[in-house]
C-alpha positions in Angstrom: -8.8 15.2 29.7 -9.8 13.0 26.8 -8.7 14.5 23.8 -7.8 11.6 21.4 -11.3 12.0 19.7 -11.8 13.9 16.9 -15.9 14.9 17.5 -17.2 14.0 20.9 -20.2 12.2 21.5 -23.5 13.6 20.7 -27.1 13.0 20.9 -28.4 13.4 16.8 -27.3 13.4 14.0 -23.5 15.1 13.8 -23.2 18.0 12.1 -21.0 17.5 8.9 -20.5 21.1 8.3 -19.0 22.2 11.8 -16.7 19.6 12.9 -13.1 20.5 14.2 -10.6 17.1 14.3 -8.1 17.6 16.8 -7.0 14.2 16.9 -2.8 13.0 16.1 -4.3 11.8 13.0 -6.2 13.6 10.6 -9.8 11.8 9.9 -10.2 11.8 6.3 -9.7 13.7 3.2 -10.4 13.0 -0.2 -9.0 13.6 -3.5 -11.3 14.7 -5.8 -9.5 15.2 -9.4 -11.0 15.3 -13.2 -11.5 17.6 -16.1 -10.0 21.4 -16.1 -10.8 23.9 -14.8 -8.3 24.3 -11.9 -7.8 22.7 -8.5 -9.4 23.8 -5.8 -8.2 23.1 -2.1 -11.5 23.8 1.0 -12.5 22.5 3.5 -15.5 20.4 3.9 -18.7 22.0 4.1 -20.9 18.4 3.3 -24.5 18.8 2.5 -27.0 18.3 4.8 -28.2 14.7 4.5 -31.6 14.4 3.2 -33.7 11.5 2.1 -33.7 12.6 -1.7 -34.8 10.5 -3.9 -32.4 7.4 -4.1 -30.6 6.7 -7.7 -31.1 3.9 -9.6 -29.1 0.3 -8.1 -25.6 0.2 -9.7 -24.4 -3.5 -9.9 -20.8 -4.6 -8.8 -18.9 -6.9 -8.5 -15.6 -8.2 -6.8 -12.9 -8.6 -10.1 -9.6 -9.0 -7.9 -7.8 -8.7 -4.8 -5.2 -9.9 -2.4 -1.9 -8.1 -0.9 -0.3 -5.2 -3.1 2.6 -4.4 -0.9 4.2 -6.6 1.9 7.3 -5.4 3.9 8.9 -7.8 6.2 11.6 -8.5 8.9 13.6 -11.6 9.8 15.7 -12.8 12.3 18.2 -15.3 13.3 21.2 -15.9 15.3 24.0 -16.4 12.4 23.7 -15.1 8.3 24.2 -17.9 5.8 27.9 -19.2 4.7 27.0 -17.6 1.2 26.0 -14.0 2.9 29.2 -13.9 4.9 31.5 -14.7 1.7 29.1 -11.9 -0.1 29.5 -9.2 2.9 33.4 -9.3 2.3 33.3 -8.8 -1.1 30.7 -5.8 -0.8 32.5 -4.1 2.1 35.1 -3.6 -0.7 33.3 -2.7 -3.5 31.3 -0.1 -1.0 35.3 1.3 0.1 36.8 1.4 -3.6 33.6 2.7 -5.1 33.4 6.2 -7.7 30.5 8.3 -7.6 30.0 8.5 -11.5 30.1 4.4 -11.7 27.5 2.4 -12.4 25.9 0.2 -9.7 26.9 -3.7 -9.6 24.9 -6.5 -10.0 25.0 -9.5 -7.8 23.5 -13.5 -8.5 21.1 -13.6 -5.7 18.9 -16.6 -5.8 19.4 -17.7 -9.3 18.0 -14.0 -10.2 20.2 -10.4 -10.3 19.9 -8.1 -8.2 21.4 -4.4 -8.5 23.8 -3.7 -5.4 24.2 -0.7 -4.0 27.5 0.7 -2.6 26.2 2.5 0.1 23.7 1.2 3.5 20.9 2.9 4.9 21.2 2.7 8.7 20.8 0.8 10.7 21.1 -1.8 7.8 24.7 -1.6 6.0 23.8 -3.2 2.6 20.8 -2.8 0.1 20.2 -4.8 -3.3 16.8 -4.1 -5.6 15.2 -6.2 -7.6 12.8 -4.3 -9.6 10.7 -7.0 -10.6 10.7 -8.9 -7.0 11.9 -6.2 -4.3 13.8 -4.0 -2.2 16.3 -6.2 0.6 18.4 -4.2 3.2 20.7 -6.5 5.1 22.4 -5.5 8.8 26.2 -5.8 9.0 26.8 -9.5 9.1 29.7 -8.6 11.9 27.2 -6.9 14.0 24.6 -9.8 14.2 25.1 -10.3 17.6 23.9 -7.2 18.4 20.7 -7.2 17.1 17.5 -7.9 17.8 16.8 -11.6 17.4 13.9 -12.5 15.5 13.4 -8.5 13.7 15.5 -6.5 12.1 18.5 -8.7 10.7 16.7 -8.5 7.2 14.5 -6.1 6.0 12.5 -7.6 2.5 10.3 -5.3 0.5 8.2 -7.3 -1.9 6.6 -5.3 -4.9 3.3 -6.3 -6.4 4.6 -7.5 -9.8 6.3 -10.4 -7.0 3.2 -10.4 -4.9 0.9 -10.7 -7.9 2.4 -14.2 -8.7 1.7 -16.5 -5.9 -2.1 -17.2 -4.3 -2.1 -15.7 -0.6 -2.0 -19.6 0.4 1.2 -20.0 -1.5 3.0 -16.8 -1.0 4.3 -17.8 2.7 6.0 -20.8 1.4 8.1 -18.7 -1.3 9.1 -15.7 1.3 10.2 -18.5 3.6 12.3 -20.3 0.9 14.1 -16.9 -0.2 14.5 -15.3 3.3 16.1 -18.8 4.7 18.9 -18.8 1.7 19.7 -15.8 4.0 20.7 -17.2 7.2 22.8 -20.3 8.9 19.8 -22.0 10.6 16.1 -21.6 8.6 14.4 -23.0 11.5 15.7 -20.1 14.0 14.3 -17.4 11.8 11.0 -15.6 12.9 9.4 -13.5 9.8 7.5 -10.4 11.4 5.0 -8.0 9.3 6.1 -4.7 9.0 3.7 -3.1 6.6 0.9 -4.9 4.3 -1.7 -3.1 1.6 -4.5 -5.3 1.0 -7.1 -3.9 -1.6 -10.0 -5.1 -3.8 -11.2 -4.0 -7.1 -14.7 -3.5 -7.1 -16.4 -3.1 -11.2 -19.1 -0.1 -11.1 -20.6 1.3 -14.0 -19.3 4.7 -12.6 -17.2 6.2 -10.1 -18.2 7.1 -6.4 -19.9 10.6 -6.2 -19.1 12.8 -3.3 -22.0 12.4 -1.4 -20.8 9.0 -1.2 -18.0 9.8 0.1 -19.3 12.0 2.4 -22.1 9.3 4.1 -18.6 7.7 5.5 -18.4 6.4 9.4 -14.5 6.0 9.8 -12.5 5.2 13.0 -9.2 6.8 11.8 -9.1 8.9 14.4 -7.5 6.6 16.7 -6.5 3.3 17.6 -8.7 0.7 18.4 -8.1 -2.4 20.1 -10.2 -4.8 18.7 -10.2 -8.6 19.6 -12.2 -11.3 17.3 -13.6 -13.6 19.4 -15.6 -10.6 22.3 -15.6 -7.7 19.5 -14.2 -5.9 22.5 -13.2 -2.4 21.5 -11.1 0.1 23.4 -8.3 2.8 22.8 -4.9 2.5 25.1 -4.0 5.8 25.3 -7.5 7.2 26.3 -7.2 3.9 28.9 -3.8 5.3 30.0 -4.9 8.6 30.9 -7.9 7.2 32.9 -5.0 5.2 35.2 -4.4 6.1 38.1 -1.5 8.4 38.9 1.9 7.3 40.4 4.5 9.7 42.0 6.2 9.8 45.1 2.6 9.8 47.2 1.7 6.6 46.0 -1.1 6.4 43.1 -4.3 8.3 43.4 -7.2 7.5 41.2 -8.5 10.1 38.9 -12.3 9.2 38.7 -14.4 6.7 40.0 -15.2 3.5 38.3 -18.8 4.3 37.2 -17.8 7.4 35.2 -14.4 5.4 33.9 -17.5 3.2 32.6 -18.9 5.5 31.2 -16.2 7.2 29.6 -15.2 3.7 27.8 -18.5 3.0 26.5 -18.3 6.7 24.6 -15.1 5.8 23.5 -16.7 2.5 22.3 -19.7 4.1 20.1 -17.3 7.3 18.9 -17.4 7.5 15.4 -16.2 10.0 12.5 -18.4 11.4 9.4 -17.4 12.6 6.6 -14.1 14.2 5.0 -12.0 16.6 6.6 -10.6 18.3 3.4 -11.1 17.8 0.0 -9.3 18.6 -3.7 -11.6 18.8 -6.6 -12.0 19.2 -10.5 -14.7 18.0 -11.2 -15.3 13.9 -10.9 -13.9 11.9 -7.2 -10.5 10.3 -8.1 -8.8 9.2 -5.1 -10.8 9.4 -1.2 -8.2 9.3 1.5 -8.9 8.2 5.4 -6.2 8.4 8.0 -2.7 9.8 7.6 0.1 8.0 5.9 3.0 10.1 7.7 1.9 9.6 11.5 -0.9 6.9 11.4 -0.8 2.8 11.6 -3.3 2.3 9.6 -4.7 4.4 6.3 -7.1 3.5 3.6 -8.0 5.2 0.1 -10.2 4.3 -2.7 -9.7 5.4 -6.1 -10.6 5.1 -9.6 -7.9 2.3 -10.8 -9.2 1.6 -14.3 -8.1 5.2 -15.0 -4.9 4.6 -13.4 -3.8 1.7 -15.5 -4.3 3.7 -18.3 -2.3 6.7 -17.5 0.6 4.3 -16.7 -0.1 2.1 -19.7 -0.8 -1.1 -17.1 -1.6 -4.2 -19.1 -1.5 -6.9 -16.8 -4.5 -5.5 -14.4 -6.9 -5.3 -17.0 -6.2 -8.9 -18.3 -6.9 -10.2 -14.6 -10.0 -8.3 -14.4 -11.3 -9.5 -17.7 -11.1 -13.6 -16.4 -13.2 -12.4 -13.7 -15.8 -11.1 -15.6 -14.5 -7.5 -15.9 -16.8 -6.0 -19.4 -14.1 -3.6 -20.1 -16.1 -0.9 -19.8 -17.1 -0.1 -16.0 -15.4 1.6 -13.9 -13.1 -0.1 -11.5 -12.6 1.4 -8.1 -10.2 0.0 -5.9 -10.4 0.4 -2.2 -7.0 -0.3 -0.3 -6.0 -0.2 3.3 -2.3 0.2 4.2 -1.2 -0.9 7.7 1.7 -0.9 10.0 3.0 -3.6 12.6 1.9 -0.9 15.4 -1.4 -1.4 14.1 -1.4 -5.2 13.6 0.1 -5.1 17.5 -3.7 -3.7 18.8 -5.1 -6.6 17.0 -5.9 -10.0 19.1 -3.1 -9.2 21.1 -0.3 -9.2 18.5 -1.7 -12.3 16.8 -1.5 -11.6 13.4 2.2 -10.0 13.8 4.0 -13.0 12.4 4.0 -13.7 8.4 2.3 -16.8 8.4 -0.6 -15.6 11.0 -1.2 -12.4 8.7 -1.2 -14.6 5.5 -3.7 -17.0 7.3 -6.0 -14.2 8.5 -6.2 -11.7 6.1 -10.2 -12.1 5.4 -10.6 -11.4 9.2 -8.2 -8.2 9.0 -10.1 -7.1 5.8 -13.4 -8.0 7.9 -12.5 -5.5 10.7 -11.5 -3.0 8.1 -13.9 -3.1 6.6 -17.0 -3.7 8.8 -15.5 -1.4 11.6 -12.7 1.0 10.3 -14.3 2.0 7.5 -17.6 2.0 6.3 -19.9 4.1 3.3 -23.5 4.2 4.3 -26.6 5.5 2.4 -27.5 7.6 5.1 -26.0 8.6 8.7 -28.6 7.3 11.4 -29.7 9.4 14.2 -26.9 9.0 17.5 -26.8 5.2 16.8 -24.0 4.8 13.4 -24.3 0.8 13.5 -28.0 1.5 12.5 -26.6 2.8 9.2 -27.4 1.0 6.0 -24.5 -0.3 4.0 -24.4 1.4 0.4 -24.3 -1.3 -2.2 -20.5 -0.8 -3.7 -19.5 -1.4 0.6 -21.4 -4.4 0.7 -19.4 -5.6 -2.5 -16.5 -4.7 -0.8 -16.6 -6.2 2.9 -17.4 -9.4 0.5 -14.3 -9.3 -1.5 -11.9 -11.6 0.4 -14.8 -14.3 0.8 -16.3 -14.7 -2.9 -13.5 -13.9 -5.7 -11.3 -16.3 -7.1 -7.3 -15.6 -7.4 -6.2 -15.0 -10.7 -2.1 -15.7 -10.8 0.2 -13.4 -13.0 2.3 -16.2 -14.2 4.5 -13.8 -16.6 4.9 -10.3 -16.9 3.6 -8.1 -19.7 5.8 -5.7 -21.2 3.7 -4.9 -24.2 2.6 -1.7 -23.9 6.0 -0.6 -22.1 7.6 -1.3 -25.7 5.1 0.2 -27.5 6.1 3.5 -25.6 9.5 3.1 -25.4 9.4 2.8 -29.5 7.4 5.5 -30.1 9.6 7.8 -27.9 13.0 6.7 -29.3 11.4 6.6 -33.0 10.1 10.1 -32.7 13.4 11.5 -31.3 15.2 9.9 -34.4 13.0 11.1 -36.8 13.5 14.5 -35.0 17.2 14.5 -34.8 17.1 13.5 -38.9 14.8 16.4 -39.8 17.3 18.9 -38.4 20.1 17.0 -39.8 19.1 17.3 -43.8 20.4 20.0 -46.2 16.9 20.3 -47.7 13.5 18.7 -47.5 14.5 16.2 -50.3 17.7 15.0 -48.4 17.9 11.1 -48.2 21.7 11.1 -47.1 20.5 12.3 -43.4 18.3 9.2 -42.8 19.7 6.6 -44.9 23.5 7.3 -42.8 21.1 7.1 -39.4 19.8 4.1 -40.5 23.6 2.4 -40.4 24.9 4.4 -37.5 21.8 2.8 -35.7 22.8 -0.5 -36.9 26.5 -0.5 -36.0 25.3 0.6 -32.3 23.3 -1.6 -31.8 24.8 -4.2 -33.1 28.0 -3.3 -31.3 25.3 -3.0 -27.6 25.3 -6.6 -28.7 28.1 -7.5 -28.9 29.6 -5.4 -25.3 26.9 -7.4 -23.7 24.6 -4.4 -23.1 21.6 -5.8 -23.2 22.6 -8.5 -20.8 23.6 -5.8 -18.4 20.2 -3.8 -18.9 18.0 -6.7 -18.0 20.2 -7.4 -15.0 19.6 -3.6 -13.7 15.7 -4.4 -14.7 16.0 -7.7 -12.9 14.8 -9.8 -15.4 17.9 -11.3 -16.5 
């Protein structure tokens, strides 16, 4: 019995309001998240599509995007000379460490990197870069038995790393950094693990939920989808269609016309709509797919109000050189996939770094022109028949039209900003319980020094050397 789909096929138009997903991963829910009053947690009861009148044309436009998060493997047959002279020196720094000590630093490609004195199997050591990323390296005595070519490295990049290179140039750096890491560069293979690839879209507001709702998303299951036929099709449902071996010999199931059948259903099955929703009062964050037990996973959001709530300055800056007013909203929409899900693609082609690197508009293409799509209006038992909504036109355009900005130095402006306004107001606090009366002058003048001596003596120790080396900056 096929039971991989969430809603079966129907003749008309699906009924929002009574659908029951039963699938391993959970269609789509949205975050919806504003103003007080409370949050509210339902499920979704969408309103019956109706050809209202349409709202006036917003105008938008493509101000960034590229890869946000990348997480690779590699593999070779030996580790570098330097990584086996390291390995030695961390095996005893991970035997004679203290709890309460601080975390060393290593020189790691003419950059530091904080090391930590414990492994996280199956990898035995892990050093973080927080301006570049996370590496976990497998015990350079137990090479041999690994699997070539995949899990001898494991290299988290962060987007302040990713930011900095064009897609076209980005291979070129991972290559160099990754091959400092083994004997023989040319031996390694550099697999995709996980990738985000997003695009900020300018709008002179956010996505309403009827918006939302008018959504045609394959989350539900895998596809299989191969560039050159568009040939769709879904391996587990094709596995339980298979004929049955056991000790009889096989037997087939059904015949041939109604397996026919059955795939071309599975072909044209689509899912509407959200499954549960949060809400305030204004959309903040849609999510499709499930992070925990799917392969793939999208979300859009409102990301100009994100960089303000984390006091981003970079972002903005990037967005303004593409013609970003400063005013508009900027939604991002973002899809985060696994290797299992890069595996159903051309068979496996776009596994390997460079591939993905090269292919990324035709990833973002199927995305976003078959995985995921926002449409004015829901046709009638055909879904390709369903208009593209302006902001989706925008975005299945976003990898073809915008220019990459590149973040050539970090911004730590508004960081400093609120690390002085914290530190000041806890002075000034301490100082105001510290004095006799309100006329007191002794209490802030002999803070003033005490604050000079430390931190001229933080100088002095080398502290702020040793900060910027746990930042990774130094």
């Amino acid at each position: 019995m096929l039971i991989h789909t969430k809603n079966p096929a129907k003749v008309g138009k699906p009924l929002l309001d009574n659908q029951i997903h039963k699938g391993l991963t959970p269609l789509v829910s949205s975050t919806i998240a504003g103003l007080p009053p409370a949050v509210k947690q339902f499920k979704t009861k969408a309103p019956v599509l109706t050809t209202a009148a349409k709202p006036a044309v917003v105008e938008h436009q493509t101000l960034l995007q590229g890869i946000d998060t990348l997480s690779i493997t590699a593999g070779g047959k030996q580790p570098s000379e330097w990584l086996l002279e390291q390995s030695k020196i961390w095996n005893e720094y991970q035997l004679s460490h203290e709890i309460n000590e601080d975390n060393i630093c290593i020189e790691f490609d003419n950059k530091w990197w904080e090391l930590y004195p414990y492994g996280k199997k199956p990898y035995k050591y892990q050093l973080l870069n927080k301006e570049i990323g996370f590496i976990s390296i497998w015990n350079t005595e137990k090479w041999n038995t690994a699997d070539n070519g995949k899990q001898h490295i494991l290299f988290t990049f962060y987007p302040k790393f990713l930011h900095s290179y064009t897609i076209k140039d980005l291979n070129a750096e991972i290559v160099r950094i990754i091959s400092l890491l083994f004997l023989n560069p040319e031996g390694v293979v550099i697999q995709v693990s996980r990738a985000d690839l997003h695009s900020d879209i300018s709008s002179s507001k956010m996505l309403e939920f009827d918006e939302v709702v008018n959504s045609i998303s394959r989350c539900k299951f895998r596809d299989y989808w191969y560039e050159n036929d568009n040939e769709d099709f879904n391996r587990e449902d094709l596995e339980v269609l298979s004929p049955l071996n056991n000790n009889k010999g096989g037997q087939k199931l059904i015949d041939s016309a109604l397996a026919d059948k059955l795939y071309n259903m599975l072909h044209n099955q689509v899912s509407y709509g959200s499954d549960r929703i949060i809400t305030k009062r204004n959309i903040e964050t849609a999510y499709w797919g499930n992070k925990s037990t799917g392969s793939i996973w999208g979300k859009i959001y409102n990301k100009s109000a994100q960089v303000k709530v984390k006091n981003i300055d970079d972002i903005p800056l990037l967005w303004s050189d593409n013609g970003w007013n400063g005013k508009d909203v900027v939604i991002r929409v973002e899809f985060s996939m696994r290797r299992d899900f890069l595996k159903s693609m051309d068979d496996g082609k776009y596994i390997t770094l460079e591939a993905f690197l090269n292919n990324v508009d035709t990833i973002w293409k199927y995305l976003t022109e078959k995985w995921l799509r926002l449409v004015v209006d829901v046709k009638d038992n055909n879904s390709t028949w369903s208009v593209l909504t302006p902001f989706w036109n925008c975005v299945t355009l976003s990898f073809n039209k915008v220019e990459e900005t590149i973040i050539r130095f970090k911004s730590y402006k508004s960081k400093i900003n609120q690390l002085y306004l914290q530190g000041s107001g806890c002075i000034k606090q301490m100082i105001s319980l510290m004095m006799i009366n309100n006329t007191d002058e002794f209490s802030y003048k002999n803070t003033i020094k005490a604050l000079e001596i430390d931190l001229k003596q933080a100088y002095n120790i080398h502290d702020y050397v040793n900060r910027r080396r746990k930042i990774g900056i130094a």
